[in-house]
N, C-alpha and C positions, 0 to 999 in steps of 0.2 A: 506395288508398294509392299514392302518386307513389315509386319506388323512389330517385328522382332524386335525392328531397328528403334521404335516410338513404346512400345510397351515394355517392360522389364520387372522381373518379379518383385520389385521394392516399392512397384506405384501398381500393385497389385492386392485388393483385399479381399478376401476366401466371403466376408460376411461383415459388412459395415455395420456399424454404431449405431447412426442415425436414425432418426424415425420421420423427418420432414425433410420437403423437399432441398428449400438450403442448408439444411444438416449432411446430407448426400453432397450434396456441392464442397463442403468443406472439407467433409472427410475425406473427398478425391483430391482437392487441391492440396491438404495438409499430406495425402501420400507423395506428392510431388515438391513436397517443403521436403517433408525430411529426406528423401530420396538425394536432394539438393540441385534440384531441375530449375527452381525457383526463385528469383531473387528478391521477390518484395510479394508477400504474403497478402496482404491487403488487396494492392494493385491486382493481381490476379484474381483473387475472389471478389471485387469490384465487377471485371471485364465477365467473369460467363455471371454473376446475377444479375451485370443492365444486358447482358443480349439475352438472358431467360424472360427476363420482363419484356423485353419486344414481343415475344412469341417461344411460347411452352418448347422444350425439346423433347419430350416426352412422345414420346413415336407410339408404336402399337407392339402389341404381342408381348407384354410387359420390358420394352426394352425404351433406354432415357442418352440424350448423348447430348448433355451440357457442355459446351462448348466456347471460350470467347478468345479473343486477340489483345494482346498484351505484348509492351515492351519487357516485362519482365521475364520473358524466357528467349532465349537466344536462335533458339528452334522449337520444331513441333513436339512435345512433349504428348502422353498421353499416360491416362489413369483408367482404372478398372476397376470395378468393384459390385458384387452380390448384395442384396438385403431378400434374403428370402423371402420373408414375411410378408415383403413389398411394402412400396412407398406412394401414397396420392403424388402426382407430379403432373395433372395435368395434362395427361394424354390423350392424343388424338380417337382412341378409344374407350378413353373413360376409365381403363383399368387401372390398378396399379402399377408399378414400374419394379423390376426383381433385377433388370441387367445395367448394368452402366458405366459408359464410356464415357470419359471428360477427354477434352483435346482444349491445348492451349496452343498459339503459335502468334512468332510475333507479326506486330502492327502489319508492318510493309510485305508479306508474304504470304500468298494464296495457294499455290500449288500443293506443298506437299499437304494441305489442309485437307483440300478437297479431294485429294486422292486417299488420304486416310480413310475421311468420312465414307469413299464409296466403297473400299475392301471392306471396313469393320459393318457398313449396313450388309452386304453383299454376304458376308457368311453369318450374320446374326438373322437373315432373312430366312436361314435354315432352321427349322423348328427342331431336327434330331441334333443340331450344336447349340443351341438357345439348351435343352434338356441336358446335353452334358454338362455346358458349362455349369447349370444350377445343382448340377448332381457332383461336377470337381471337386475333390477334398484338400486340395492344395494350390496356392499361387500356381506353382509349376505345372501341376496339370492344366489348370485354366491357359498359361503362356501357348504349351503346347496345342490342345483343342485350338486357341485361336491362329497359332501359327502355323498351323495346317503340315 
């Protein structure tokens, strides 16, 4: 899976706003509103905070990949975004969360979902890319670093 093809420097942010967990969630999906990936604002931040509620996405090594399926994008879309500072999210190790990847994809379609999910865990699994990415001073560089 091409990261290139889901990621694009417009649903890209260097250092989020947010300071809680569904503040993080908004400010990815609002990167993918004004991007214009998105057709109903709501409906999609509905979809990844009932699948957050089922079960935290907040992984380990400070990294978070909120996630849901939604009619309102027509394919797999994906966002990105830093809070340095980090974010309580509920993680499988209790720490804060500093990296994060949102993915939306519609209702009826699996595949490229989960092929997503396993390249962006697969190079975030790297600790010396996990450090760049938090050390990139631009969208562009972060595209890059993750698109290998």
């Amino acid at each position: 899976m091409n990261l290139k093809k889901s990621l694009k420097i417009e649903t890209i942010a260097q250092e989020l706003t947010a300071t809680t967990k569904d503040g993080v969630i908004e400010n990815l999906v609002d990167l993918l509103v004004a991007a214009g990936k998105i057709k109903d604002r709501l409906e999609a931040l509905r979809a990844v905070l009932e699948r957050e509620k089922k079960m935290s996405t907040g992984m380990q090594s400070g990294i978070a990949i909120p996630h849901g399926k939604t009619d309102s994008v027509d394919e797999l879309v994906a966002a990105f975004g830093i809070k340095h500072a980090g974010v309580e999210f509920d993680s499988l190790d209790g720490l804060p969360a500093r990296i994060f990847v949102m993915t939306l994809s519609p209702t009826n379609r699996t595949g490229p979902h989960i092929q997503f999910l396993a390249e962006i865990s697969r190079q975030l699994n790297d600790p010396a890319v996990r450090e760049r990415l938090l050390q990139a001073a631009t969208a562009e560089e972060i595209l890059t670093i993750l698109a290998g």
